[in-house]
N, C-alpha and C positions, 0 to 999 in steps of 0.2 A: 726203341726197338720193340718192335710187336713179339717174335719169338726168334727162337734162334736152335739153329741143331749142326752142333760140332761132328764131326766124322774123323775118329783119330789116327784110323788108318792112312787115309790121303792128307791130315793134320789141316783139313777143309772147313769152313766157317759157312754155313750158310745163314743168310738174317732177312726175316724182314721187317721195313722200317717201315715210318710213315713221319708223317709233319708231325711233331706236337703241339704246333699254335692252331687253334681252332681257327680263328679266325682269318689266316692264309689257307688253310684248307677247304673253309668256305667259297674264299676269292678265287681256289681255283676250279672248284666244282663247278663255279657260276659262270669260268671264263673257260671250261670245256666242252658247255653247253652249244650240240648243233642249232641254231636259231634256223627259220626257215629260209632264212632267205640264203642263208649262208649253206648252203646244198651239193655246192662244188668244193666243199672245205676239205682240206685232209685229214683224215681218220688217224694218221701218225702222230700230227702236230696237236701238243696238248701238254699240260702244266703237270706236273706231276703230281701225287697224292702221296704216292707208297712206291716203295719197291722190294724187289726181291736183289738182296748184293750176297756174292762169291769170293770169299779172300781165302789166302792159302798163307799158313807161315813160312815167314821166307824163309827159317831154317831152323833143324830141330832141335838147336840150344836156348834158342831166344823164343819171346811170344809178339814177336812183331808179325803183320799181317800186310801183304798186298794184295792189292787188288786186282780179281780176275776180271769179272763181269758182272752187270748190273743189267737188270730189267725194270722198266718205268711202267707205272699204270695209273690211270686219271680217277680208280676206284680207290679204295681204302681195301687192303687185304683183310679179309677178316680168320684167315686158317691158311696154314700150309704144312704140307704133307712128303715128305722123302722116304721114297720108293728105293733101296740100294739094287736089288736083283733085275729093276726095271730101268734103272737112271734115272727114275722119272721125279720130277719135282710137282706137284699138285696144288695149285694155287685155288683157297676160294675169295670171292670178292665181297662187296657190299653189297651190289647190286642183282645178286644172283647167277653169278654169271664165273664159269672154275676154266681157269688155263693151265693147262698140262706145258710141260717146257723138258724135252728130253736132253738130258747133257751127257756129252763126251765121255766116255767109259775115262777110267785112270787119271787122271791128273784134274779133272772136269774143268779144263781150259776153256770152252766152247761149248757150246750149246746152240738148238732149234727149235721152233717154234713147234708143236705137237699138234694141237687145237686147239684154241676157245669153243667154248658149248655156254648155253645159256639153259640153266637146271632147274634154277629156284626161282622165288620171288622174291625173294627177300634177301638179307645178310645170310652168306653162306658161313658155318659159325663153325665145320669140320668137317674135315674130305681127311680118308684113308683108302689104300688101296690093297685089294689082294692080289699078289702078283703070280700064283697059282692059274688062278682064274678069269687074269684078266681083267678086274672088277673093280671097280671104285664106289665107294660107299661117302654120301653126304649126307650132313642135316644144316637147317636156315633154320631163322627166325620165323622163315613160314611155315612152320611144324613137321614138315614133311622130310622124311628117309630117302633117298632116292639111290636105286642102283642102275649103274653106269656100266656098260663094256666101254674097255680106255678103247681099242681099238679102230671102231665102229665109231663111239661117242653116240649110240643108239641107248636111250635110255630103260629100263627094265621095270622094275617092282619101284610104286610107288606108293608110301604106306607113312599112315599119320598116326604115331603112337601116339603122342597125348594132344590134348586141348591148347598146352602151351609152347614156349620157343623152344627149342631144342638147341644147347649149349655147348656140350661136347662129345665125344668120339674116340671109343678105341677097338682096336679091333686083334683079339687075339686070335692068330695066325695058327698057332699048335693046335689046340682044340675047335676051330674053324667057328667063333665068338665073335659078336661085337656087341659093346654095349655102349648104348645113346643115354645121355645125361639129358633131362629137362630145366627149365630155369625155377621150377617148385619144388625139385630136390627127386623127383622121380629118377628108377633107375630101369632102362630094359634093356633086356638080356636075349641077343634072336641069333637062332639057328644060322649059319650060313652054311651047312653043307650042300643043299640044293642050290643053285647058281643063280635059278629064275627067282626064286621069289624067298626072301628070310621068312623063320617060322621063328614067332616068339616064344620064350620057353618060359620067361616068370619077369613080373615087375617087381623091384623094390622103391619101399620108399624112405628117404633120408628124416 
């Protein structure tokens, strides 16, 4: 299990996994590969890396769990993110690349596909959203902040706080906050009142 986030009013599990043997996860990065000649291949069919899984308990004396839904993806997840006011589940990848997945109000039975968008270049290391605004907030391994309208999937302010990879992401919502962690212990702290573009207020360092 990469992470995982309980919701204990719907008594919902969401997780996502991945392979832990390195070595099959290799074999199937190399066997999800489009080769050229292989051009008419389907885009569906592919080995799995990670997925996002949905269990619900089956009842609320026990902590037994079945299984709603599951989504497969040929990346390696590297963040996800749950939006309650929006449904919205915010997937980031290895490869740069964040799939939104809107699920069913109430029981979250069912879910659809929202958009894939391709943001980063790198491992996408944490995606949060403001659902005020409409907004998703990422950072990668390629240093870069980027803000997102979910709506649009039109990209906004793109802003490289430090020289190094940028590791995690929180975004407080009350006082309209997010602060990005770097992987040297830095700490920045930016404005998001303004929509278009964050204003940094102060760095610290660990």
């Amino acid at each position: 299990v990469h992470s995982f986030r309980y919701i204990p009013e719907n008594e919902t599990l969401f997780m996502a996994t991945y392979d832990t043997k390195t070595v099959r996860r290799i074999d199937h990065y190399t066997a999800n590969l489009s080769l050229p000649w292989e051009k008419n291949r389907d885009p569906t069919e592919f080995l799995a890396v990670s997925s996002i899984e949905v269990k619900k308990k089956r009842s609320p004396h026990d902590w037994e769990f079945k299984d709603l839904w599951e989504k497969e993806y040929k990346y390696l997840i590297g963040s996800f993110h749950w939006d309650p006011k929006l449904t919205l589940m915010v997937v980031g990848l290895d490869n740069g690349m964040i799939d939104c997945i809107l699920v069913a109000e109430g029981e979250f039975q069912q879910f659809e596909d929202f958009g894939t968008m391709k943001v980063h270049e790198n491992k996408v290391t944490g995606v949060v959203t403001d659902a005020s605004k409409g907004l998703l907030y990422s950072i990668s391994w390629d240093k870069q902040f980027v803000v997102t309208q979910i709506s649009t999937q039109k990209q906004g302010a793109r802003l490289t706080p430090s020289r190094h990879a940028l590791t995690s992401i929180y975004y407080d919502e009350q006082n309209e906050r997010v602060f990005i962690g770097s992987a040297v212990g830095e700490i920045f702290i930016y404005d998001t009142t303004q929509a278009s573009t964050p204003h940094l207020i102060t760095t610290l360092h660990a």
